[in-house]
C-alpha positions as CSV (number, residue, x, y, z in Angstrom):
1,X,-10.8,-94.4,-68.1
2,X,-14.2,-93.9,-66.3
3,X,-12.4,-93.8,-63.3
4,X,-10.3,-90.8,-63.5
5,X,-12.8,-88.2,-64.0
6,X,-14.2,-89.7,-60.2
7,X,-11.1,-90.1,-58.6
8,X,-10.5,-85.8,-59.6
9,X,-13.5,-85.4,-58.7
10,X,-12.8,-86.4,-55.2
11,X,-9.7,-84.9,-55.0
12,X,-11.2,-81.4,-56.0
13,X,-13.9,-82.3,-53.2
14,X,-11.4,-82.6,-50.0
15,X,-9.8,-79.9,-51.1
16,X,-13.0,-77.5,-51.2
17,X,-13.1,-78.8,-47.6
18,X,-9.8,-78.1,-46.2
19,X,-9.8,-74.3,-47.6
20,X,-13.3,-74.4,-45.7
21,X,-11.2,-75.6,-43.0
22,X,-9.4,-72.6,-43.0
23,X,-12.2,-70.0,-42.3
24,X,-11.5,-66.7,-40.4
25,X,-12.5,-68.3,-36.7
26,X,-10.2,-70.7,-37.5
27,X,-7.3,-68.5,-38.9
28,X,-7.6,-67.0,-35.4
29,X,-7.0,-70.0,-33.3
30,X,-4.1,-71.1,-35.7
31,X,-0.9,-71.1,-33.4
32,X,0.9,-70.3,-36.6
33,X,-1.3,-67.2,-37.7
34,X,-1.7,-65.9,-34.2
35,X,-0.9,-62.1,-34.2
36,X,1.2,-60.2,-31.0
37,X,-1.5,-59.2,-28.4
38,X,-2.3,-55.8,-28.2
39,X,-0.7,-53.2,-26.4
40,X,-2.6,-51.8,-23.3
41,X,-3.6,-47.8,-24.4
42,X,-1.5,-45.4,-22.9
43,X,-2.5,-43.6,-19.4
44,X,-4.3,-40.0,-20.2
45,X,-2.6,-37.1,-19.8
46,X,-3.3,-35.5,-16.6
47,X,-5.3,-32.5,-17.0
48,X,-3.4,-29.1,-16.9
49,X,-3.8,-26.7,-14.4
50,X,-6.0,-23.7,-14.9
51,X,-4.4,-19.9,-13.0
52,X,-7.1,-17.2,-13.0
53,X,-5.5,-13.9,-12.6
54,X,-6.8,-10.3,-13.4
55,X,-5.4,-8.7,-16.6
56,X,-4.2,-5.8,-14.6
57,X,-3.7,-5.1,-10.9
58,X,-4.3,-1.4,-9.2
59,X,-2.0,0.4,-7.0
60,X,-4.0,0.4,-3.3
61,X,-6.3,-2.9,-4.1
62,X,-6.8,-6.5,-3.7
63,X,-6.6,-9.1,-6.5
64,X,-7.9,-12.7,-6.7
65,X,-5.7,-15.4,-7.3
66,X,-7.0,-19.4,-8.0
67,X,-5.6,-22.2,-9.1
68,X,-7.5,-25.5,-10.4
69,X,-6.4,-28.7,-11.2
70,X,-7.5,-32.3,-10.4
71,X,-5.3,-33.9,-7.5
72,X,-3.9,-30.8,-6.0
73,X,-2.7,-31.4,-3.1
74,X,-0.8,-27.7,-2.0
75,X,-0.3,-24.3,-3.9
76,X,2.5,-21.9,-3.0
77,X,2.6,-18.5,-4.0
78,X,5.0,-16.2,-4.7
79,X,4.3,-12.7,-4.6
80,X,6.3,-9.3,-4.0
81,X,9.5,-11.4,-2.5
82,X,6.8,-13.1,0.1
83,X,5.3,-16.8,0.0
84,X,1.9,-18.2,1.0
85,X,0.7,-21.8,1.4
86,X,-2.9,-22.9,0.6
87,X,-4.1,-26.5,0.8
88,X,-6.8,-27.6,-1.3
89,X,-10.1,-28.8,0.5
90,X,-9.2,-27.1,4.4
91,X,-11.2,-24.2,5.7
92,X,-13.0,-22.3,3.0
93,X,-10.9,-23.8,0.1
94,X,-12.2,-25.9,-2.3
95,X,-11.2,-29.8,-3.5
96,X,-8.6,-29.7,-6.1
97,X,-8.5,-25.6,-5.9
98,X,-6.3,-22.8,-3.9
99,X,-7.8,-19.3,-3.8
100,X,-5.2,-16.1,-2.6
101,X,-5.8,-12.7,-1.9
102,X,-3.2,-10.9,-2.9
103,X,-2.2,-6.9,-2.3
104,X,-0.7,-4.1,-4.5
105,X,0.8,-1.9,-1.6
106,X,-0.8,2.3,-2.8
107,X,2.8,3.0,-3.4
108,X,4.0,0.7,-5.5
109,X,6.1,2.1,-8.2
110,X,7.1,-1.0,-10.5
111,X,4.8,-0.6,-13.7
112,X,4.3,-4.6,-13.5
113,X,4.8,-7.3,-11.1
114,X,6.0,-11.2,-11.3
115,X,3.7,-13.7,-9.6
116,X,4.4,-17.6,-9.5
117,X,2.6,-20.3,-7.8
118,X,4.6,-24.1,-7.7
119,X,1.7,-26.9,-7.2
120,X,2.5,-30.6,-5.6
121,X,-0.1,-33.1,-7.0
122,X,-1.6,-36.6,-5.4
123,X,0.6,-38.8,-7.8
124,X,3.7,-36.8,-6.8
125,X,3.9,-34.1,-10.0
126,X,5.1,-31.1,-9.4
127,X,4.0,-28.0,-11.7
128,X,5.0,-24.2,-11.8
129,X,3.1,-21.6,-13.5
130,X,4.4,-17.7,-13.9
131,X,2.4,-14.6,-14.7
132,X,3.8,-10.9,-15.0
133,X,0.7,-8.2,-14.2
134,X,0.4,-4.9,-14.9
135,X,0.2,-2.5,-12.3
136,X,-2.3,0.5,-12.8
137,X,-2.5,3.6,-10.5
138,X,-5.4,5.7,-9.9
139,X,-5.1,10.0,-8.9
140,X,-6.3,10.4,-5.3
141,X,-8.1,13.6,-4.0
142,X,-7.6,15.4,-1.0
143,X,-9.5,16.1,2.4
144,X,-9.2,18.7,4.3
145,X,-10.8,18.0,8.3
146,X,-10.8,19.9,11.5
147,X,-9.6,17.9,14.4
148,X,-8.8,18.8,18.1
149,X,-5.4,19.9,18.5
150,X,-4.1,17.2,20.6
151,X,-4.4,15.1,17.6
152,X,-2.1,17.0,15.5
153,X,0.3,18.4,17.9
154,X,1.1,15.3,20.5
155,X,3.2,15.2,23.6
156,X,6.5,13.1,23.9
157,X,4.2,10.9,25.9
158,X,1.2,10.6,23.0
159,X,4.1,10.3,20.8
160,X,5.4,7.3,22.2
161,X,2.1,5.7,23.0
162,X,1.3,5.8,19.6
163,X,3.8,4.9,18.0
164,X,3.8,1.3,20.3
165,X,0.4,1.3,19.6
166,X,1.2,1.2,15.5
167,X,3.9,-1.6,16.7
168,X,0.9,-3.9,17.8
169,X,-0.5,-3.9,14.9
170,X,1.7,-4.0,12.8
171,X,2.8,-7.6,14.3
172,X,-0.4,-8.3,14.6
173,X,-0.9,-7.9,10.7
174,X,2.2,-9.6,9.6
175,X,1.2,-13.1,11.0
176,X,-0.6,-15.5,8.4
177,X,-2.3,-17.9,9.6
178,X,-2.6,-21.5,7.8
179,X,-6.2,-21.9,7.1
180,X,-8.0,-19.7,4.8
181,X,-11.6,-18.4,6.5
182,X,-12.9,-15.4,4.6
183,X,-14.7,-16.4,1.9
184,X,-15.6,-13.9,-0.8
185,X,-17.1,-11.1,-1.3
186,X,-17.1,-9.8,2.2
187,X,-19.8,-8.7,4.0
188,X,-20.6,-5.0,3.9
189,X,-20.6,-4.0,7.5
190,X,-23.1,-1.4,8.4
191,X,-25.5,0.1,5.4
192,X,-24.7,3.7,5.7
193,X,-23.2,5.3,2.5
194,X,-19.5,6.1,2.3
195,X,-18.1,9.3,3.7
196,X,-14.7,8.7,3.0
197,X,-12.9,6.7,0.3
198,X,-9.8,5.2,0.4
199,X,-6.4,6.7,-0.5
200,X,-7.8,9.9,-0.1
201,X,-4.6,12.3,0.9
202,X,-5.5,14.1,4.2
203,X,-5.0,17.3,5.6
204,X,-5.8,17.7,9.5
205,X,-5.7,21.3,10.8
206,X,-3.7,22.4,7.5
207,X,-0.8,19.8,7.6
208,X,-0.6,16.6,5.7
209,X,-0.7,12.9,7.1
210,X,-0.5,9.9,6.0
211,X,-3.3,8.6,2.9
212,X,-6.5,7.3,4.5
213,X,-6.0,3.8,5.0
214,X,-9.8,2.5,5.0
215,X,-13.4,3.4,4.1
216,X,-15.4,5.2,6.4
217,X,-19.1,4.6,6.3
218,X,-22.0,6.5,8.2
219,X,-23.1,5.4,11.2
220,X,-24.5,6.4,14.4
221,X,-23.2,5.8,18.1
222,X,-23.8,2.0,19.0
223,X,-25.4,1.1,15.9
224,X,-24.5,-2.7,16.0
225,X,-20.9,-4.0,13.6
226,X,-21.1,-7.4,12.3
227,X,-17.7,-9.3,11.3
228,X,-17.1,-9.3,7.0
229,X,-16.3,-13.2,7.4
230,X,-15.4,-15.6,9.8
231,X,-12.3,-14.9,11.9
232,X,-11.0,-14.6,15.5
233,X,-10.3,-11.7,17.4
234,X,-6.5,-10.8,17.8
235,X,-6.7,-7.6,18.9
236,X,-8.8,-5.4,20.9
237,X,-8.2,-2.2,22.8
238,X,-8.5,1.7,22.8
239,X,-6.1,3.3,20.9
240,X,-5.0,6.9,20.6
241,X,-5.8,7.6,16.8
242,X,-8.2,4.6,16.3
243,X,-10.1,5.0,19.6
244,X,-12.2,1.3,20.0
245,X,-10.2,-1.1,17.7
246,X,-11.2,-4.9,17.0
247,X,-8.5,-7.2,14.2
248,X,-10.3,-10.0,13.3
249,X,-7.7,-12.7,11.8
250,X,-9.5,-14.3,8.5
251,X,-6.4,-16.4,7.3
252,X,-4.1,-16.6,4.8
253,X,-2.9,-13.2,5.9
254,X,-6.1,-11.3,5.3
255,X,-7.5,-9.0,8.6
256,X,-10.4,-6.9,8.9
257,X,-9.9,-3.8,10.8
258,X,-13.1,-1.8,12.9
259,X,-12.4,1.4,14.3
260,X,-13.5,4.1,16.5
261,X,-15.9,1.5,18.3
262,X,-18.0,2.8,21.2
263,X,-18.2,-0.3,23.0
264,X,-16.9,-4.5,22.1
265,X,-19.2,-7.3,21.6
266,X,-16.1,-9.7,21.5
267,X,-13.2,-10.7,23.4
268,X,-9.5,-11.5,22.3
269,X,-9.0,-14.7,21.3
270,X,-12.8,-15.5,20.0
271,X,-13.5,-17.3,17.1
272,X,-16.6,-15.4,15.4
273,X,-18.7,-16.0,12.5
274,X,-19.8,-13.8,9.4
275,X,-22.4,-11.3,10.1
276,X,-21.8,-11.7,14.1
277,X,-21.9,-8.5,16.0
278,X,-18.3,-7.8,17.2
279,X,-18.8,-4.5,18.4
280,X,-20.6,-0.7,18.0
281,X,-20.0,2.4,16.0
282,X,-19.2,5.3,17.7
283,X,-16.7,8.4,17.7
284,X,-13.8,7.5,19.7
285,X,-10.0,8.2,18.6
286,X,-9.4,11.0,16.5
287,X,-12.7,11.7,14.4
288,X,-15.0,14.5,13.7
289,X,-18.1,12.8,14.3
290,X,-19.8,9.0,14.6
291,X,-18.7,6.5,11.9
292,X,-17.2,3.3,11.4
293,X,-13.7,2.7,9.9
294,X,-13.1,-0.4,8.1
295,X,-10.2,-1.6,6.9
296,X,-8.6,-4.6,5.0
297,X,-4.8,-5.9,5.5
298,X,-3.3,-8.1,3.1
299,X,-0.3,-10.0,3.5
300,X,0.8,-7.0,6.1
301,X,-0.4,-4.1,3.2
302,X,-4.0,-2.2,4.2
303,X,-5.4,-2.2,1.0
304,X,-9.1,-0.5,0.1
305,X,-11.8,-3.0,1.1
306,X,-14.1,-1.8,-1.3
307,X,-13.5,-4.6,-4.0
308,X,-13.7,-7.4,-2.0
309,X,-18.0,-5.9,-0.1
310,X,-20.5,-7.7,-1.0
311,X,-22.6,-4.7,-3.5
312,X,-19.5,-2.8,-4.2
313,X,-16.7,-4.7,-5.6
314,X,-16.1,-7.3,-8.2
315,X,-14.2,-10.2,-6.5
316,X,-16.3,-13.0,-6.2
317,X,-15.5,-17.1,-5.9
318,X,-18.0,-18.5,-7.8
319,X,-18.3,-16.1,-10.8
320,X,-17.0,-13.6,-13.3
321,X,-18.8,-9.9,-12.2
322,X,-17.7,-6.7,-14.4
323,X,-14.7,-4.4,-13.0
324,X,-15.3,-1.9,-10.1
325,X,-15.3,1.5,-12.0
326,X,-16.1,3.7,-9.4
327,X,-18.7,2.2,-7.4
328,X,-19.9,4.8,-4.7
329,X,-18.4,7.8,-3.9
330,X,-17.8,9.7,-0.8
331,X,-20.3,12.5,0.2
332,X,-17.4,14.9,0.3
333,X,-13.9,14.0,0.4
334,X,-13.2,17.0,2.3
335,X,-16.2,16.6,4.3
336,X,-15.9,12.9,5.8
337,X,-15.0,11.8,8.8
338,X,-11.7,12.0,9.9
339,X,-9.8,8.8,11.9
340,X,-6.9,7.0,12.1
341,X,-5.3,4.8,9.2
């Protein structure tokens, strides 16, 4: 009888040790108590692509379009029934971004306009994003100059000549070149103040031409003109309205115009640089005294330069500056000097 209290005993001790046995490192190793391995975590979602568009676009200006998204690889847009391709990380463009500059012709008439830009990615993804913008308009004044009469009242000959003269450049405008150049804002060409704002509607001799087409800025007769941006000269000549006339090609579709030039500091063909001197002020073409003329071309459009100079506009690249308002006005609009676009 003294025995079966020891032989319990002993039972009760192996089996302390086999539920020892069976501790949680154990458990683990246990072919039958092995759990299912763990599934690898899924691959982040790539990160969306940002658009930065205005809130509203004006009749006559410029606008900034930009598009950022890791791995971009190419950005068309669609704008006014025209495309533009931009590739991420040539010229002036940034890694994994696409910057446009984009018109709104002075005589538009729709009160808002589609825009739509389809993006191609490193991995293959494709992505569309669509915007609608408002489209603002602003009341122009008039100006009223005094110019000889052979540039109001023009032969057959005159006629013709300018009219294959306007051809040029109109060709000239309505390339669009691959790599973007101009980098933003541009640089204000000569310091003298504005004599003559865009979009001004202009009387010469009592009848009325075509809007003004450009800003004119004081300046006297070979005071040096430095390119806005980097560019190459496509076109260079003595024109009938314009008188000394340099197009510097910035890409994308975006020219800078110089007009009534007394003399050229470039040839056709040229690549130049921002802030190089491509030619110098002066009063040739139809004016009513020294000045420069500057004008901007968009996608074919001229469109006022003002919001794109460095110290008068708000487009900038690399940060968020308050609207234009009205940021210098012309001595007299009907006082300025007169010229050709």
């Amino acid at each position: 009888m003294t025995a079966l209290p020891s032989l319990l005993a002993a039972a009760l001790l192996l089996l302390s040790f086999g539920c020892a046995a069976k501790s949680p490192q154990a458990a683990m190793t246990d072919p039958l108590r092995q759990t299912a391995a763990p599934r690898p975590a899924a691959a982040p979602r790539p990160a969306a692509a940002v658009l930065s568009l205005p809130d509203e676009v004006w009749a006559g200006e410029p606008f900034l379009a930009k598009v950022q998204a890791p791995g971009l690889t190419r950005a068309v847009v669609s704008w006014r029934q025209k495309s533009l391709a931009a590739t991420p990380g040539t010229g002036s463009q940034p890694e994994d971004s696409a910057l446009f500059l984009l018109p709104v012709p002075q005589k538009e008439e729709a009160s808002s306009l589609p825009l739509s830009l389809s993006l191609t990615f490193a991995d293959g993804r494709r992505e569309t994003l669509t915007a609608s913008l408002p489209v603002r308009r602003r009341v122009q004044p008039e100006q009223r100059l005094t110019v000889a009469d052979r540039y109001v009242r023009l032969t057959p000959a005159q006629l013709a000549r300018v009219k294959e003269e306007q051809r040029e450049v109109r060709e000239v405008l309505a390339r669009v070149s691959p790599v973007r150049l101009w980098r933003l804002p541009l640089l204000r060409p000569v310091p003298g103040k504005v004599t003559s704002v865009y979009g001004l509607r202009r009387f010469f001799n009592g009848q009325e031409r075509s809007p003004h087409r450009g800003i004119d800025f004081a300046a006297a007769r070979g005071d040096p003109v430095p390119a806005c941006a980097d560019g190459i000269a496509v076109l260079i000549g003595e024109h009938y309205y314009g008188g000394g006339t340099v197009i510097l090609d910035h890409g994308l579709g975006v020219f800078s115009l110089y007009l009534h030039l007394s003399g050229f500091a470039v040839s056709r063909g040229q690549t130049v640089r921002r802030g190089q001197i491509i030619g110098f002020a002066g009063d040739t073409g139809r004016v009513t005294g020294p000045h420069l003329h500057l004008s901007l071309a968009v996608q074919g459009e001229l469109v006022d330069a003002a919001p794109c100079l460095e110290g008068m506009g708000n487009l900038s690249e690399t940060e968020e500056r308050p609207g234009r308002g009205a940021p210098e006005k012309s001595q007299s609009p009907a006082g300025g000097k007169g010229e050709a676009l």
